[in-house]
N, C-alpha and C positions, 0 to 999 in steps of 0.2 A: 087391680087397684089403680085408680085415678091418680095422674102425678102432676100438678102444674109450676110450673115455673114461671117467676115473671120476672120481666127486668123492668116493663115499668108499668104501671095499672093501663090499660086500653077503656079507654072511654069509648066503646062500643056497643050499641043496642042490636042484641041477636035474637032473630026470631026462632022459638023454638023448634028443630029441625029431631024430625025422627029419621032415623039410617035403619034400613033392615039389611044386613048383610049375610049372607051365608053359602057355603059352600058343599059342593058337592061332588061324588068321586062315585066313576065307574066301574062298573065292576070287569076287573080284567079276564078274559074268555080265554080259556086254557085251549089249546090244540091240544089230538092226541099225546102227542110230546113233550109236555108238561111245559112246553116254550111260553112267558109271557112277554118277551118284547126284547130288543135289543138292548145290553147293559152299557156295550162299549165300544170302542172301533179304534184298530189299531195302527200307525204307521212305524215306519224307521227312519231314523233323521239322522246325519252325521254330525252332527254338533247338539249333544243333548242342552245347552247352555245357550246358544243361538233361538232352538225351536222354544223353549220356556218360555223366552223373553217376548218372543212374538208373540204364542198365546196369552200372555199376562198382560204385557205394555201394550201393544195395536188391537188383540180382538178382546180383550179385557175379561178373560177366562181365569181361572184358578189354580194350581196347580194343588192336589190335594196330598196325594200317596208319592211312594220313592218303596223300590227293590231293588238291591243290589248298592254296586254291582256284585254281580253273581257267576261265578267261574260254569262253564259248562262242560260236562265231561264228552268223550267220546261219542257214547251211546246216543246220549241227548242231542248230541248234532247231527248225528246220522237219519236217527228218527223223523227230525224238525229240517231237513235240509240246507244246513248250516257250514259254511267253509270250516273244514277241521281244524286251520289255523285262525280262525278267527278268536278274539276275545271273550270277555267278562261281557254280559250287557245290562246297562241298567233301562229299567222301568218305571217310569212317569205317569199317573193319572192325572189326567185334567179335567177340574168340574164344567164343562161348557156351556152351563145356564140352562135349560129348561131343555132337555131332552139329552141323548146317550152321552158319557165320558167320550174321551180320549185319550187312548194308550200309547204313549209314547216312549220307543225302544229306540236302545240307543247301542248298538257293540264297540267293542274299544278293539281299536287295530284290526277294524272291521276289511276283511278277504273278499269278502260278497261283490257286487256288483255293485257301481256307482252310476250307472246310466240309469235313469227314468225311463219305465215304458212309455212307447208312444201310445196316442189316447185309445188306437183300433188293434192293441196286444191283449192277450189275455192277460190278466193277472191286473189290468191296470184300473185302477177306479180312485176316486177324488169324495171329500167329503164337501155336504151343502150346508152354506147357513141361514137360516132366516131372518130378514130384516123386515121390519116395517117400511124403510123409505129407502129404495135402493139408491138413489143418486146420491143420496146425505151420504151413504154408507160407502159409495163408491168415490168419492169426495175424500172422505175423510182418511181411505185405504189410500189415496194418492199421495195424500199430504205425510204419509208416513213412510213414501218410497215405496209402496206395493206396487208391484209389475197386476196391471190390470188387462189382461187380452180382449180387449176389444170395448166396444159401449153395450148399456144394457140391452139385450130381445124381447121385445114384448110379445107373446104367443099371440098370434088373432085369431083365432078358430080352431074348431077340435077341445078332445077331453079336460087340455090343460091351457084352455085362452083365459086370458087375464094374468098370466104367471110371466114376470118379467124373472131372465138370470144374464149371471156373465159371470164367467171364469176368471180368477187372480192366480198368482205366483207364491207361495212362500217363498221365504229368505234363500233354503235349498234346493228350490224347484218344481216343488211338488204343487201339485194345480188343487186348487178348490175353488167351490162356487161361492156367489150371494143371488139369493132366490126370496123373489116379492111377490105375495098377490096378495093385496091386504082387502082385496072384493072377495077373495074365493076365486075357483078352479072352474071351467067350463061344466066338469063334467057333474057337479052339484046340482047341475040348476036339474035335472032329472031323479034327484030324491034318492040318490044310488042305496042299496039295502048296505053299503062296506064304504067310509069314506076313510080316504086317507089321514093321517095323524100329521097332525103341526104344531110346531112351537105355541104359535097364535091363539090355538083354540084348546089348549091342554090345560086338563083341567089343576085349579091350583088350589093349595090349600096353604093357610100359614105355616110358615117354619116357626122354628119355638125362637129362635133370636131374633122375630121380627117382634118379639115384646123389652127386645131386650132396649133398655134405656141410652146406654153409650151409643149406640147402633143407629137410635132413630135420631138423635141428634148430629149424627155426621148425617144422615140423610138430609135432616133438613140443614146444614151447610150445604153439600151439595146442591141440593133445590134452588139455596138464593144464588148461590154461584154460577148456578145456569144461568140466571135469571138477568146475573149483573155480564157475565162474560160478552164480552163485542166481537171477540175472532168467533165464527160460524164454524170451523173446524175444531177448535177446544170444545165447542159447547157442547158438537154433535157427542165426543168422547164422553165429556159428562153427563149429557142425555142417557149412552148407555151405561153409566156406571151406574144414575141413581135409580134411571126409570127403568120399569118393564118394555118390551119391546110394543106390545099393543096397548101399553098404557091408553084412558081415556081421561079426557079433562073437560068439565064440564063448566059452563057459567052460562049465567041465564040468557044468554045472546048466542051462544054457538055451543058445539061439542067438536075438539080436534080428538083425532085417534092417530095413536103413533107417536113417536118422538120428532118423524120429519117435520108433520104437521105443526107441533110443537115450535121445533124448530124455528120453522119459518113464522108463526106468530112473533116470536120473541124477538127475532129482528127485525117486523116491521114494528112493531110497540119502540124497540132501542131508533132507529129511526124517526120514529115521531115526538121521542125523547128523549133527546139528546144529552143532555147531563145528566138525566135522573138516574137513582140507583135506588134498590129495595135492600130496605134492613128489616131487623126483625123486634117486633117488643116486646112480646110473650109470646109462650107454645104451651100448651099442654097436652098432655099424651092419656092412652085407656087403650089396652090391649092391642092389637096391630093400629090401632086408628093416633093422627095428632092432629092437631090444630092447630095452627101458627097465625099469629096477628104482626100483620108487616104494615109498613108505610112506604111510599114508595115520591120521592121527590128530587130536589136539587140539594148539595151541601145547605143554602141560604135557606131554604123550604122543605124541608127532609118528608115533614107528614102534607104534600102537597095532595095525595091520594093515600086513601086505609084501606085497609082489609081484613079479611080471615082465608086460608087457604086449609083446606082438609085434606088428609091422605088417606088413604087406605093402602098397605103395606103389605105384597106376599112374597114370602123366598127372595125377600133383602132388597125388596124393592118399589118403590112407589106405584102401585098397580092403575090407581083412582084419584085424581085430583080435582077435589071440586072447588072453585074459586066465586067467593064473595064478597064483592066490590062494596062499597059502605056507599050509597047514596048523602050526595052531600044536602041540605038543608035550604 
């Protein structure tokens, strides 16, 4: 069902635009094992209240499930190799956006070990996350107090050239990556029969509350709020909040891809216009897709430039943005 809203009539002539949209899903290839892919990946953190906040507030993750806490008997320690006197532990699910959970365990009056292996122990592994624009992202992990070891690597040669990463700290110590190659992997350009899986290229379909009404209207706050924000670190946070990470935006002069790309438009446009700000006069919405008609001027000039901005919406997030300038007269 067609829902429009208006706050005030748009005196706009739109050319009739056809969208063909549609999606499509692979079929996932069982191993003998009846394995289809990774669900989830687990750490242990000594402050389940600490690590939440950090997936929720800095990398802007979800928390979804809670077990516990849950007493564990004898047996079960033995089994799981667990200090006898160790506690209850509770368990945390976090939705991580476009690829596996994370399980976050936490023991109370935890006996175990509190050293970190180092990187070349067995047992020791780190999880990656994928960015569109590693620096925005490495930027914005600064300005949050993230311990970043070192600047990013760019691979030049071999199966994984074009892949920039660099290792961060959480708040407890435990190391993870941020991992970029928004061309593709070296080892593609050879047609491989098995290509690896990424965030980037996974395929999507709508979630059912990307119809949802309340939902798409914080999004389009979001949207202008990027749109008006001047600190380049707030914005990049809101970049991920509203947009998908390989978001594309299209207007009939360029196509950016990524929210860096994005980014950086936005502040040479805020640069070249210095007081202006976009508001919005009307939106209307039909199934993941909305329409927003803004104007974008100075307080004295507010509709100094018009428009329409289209979204295309999947798994709560702006996927598609396509932007049409109103030619003036």
């Amino acid at each position: 069902m067609k829902t429009t809203h208006k706050i005030h009539t748009p005196a706009i002539a739109l050319l009739n635009l056809v969208f063909f949209f549609s999606t499509s899903e692979k079929a996932a290839a069982q191993n003998n094992s009846g394995i289809l892919g990774i669900d989830h990946v687990g750490i242990n953190v000594p402050d389940l209240k600490v690590a939440v906040t950090f997936f929720q507030d800095v990398l802007g993750f979800t928390p979804v499930t809670q077990l516990g806490p849950i007493p564990l008997d004898a047996g079960w320690k033995e089994a799981n190799h667990i200090n006898p006197a160790t506690g209850a532990v509770t368990i945390k699910m976090i939705n991580a956006g476009t690829g596996a959970s994370i399980e976050v365990f936490y023991y109370a009056d935890n006996k175990g070990s509190k050293t970190h292996p180092n990187s070349d122990d067995i047992g020791a592994s780190h999880i990656a996350f994928y960015t569109s624009d590693i620096n925005v992202a490495v930027k914005y992990l600064k300005s949050k107090g993230v311990k970043v070891l070192g600047e990013p690597f760019l691979t030049p040669s071999g199966d994984t050239a074009g892949e920039t990463w660099v290792y961060f700290e959480t708040p407890w110590g435990s190391k993870m990556e941020l991992v970029s190659y928004p061309n593709g992997k070296g080892y593609e350009k050879s047609n491989p029969k098995t290509v690896l899986w990424s965030p980037k290229t996974a395929v999507k379909k709508p979630a059912s509350d990307d119809f949802d009404l309340e939902k798409k209207k914080a999004i389009i706050e979001g949207h202008f709020e990027i749109w008006n924000e001047r600190n380049e670190s707030k914005r990049a946070a809101l970049l991920n909040k509203v947009y998908a990470a390989d978001i594309e935006m299209i207007d009939r002069h360029f196509i950016s891809e990524g929210t860096g790309e994005i980014n950086k438009f936005v502040t040479e446009l805020q640069q070249k216009n210095k007081d202006f700000t976009f508001t919005v006069k009307s939106f209307e919405t039909h199934h993941n897709i909305v329409r927003v008609y803004w104007q974008f001027g100075t307080k004295s000039k507010p509709a100094a430039g018009t428009g329409m901005d289209l979204f295309v919406i999947e798994n709560g997030k702006v996927q598609k943005l396509y932007v049409f300038v109103d030619q003036k007269e």
